[in-house]
N, C-alpha and C positions, 0 to 999 in steps of 0.2 A: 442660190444654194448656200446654206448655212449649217454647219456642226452647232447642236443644240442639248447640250448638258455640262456635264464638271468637266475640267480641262485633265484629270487621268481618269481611264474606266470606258465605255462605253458612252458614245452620244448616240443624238438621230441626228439623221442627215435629212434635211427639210428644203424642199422646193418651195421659195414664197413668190406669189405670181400678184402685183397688181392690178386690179382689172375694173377700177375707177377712182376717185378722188378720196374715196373713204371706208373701199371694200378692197380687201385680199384673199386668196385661195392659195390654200396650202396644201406640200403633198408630202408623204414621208417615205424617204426613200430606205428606210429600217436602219438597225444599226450599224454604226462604223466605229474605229480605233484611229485617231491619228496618232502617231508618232515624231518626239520632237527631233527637227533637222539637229544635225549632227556636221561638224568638220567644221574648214574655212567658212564656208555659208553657211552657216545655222546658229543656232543661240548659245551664250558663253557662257 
């Protein structure tokens, strides 16, 4: 599972699945928002 676009705004949220030495299948799970952690644990 990978967030796949600009770090603010909307990404897609992508399922990457290997399924041999040199093919992958991909699934999109449409879009998300993260948001950056905030407090003692998150970024300064």
């Amino acid at each position: 599972m990978i967030p796949v676009g600009a770090e603010s705004g909307a990404q897609e949220l992508l399922c990457i699945t290997r399924v041999s030495d040199s093919e992958y299948e991909h699934e999109s799970y449409g879009d998300v928002r993260f948001v950056p952690l905030l407090g003692e644990e998150g970024w300064p």
